[in-house]
C-alpha positions as CSV (number, residue, x, y, z in Angstrom):
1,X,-64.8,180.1,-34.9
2,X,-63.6,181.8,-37.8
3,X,-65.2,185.4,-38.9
4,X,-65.7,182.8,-42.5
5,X,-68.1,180.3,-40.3
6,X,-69.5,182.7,-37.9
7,X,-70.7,184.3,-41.4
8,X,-72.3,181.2,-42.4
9,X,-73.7,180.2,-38.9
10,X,-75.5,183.3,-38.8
11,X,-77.2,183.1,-42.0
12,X,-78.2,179.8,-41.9
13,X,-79.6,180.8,-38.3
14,X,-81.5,183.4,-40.2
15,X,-82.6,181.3,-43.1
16,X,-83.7,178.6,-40.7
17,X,-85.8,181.4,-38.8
18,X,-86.9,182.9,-41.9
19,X,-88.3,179.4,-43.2
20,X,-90.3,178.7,-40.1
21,X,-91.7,181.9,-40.2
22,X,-93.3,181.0,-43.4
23,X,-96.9,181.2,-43.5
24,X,-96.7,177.5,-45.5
25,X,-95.0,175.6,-42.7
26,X,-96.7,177.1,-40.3
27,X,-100.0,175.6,-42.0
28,X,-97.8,172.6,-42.1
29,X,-96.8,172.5,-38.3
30,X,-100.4,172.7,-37.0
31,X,-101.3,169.9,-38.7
32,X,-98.8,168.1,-36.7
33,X,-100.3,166.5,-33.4
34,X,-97.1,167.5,-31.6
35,X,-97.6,170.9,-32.4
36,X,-101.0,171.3,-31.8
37,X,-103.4,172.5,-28.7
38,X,-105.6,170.8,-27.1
39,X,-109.0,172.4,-27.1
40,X,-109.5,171.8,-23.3
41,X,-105.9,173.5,-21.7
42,X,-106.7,175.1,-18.2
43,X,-107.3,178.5,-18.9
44,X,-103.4,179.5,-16.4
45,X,-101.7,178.0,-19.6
46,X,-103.9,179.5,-22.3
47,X,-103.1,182.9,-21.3
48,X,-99.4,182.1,-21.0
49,X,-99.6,180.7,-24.8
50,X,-101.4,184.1,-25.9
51,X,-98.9,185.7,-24.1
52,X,-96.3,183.9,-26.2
53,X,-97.8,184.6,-29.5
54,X,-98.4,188.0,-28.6
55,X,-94.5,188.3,-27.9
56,X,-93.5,186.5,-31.2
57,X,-95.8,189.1,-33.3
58,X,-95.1,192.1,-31.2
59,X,-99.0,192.4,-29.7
60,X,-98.8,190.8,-26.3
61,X,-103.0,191.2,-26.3
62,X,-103.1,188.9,-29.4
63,X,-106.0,186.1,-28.6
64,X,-105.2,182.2,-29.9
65,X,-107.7,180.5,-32.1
């Protein structure tokens, strides 16, 4: 890869990241059934998703809602 395309691959990588970020298709995504939780998730996997969200923000003691 070129230093021209490896240019170009990293900011569409970080426009791609920035855009999913966005509060707006996040609001989006959780409409999606695919993307949703079920209310009724064994408690085991529960933790491990607040874990993940808490890794995303930076809080790893962040709760899900």
């Amino acid at each position: 890869m070129t230093r021209n395309k490896g240019e170009k691959a990293q900011g569409l990588a970080a426009e791609v990241r920035r855009q999913f970020g966005a509060e707006a298709v996040t609001r989006f995504m959780r409409t999606l059934p695919a993307f949703r939780t079920e209310a009724d998730i064994p408690d085991r996997f529960r933790e491990l998703l607040d874990r993940l969200d808490g890794a995303e923000d930076g809080d790893v003691g962040r709760r899900r809602h």
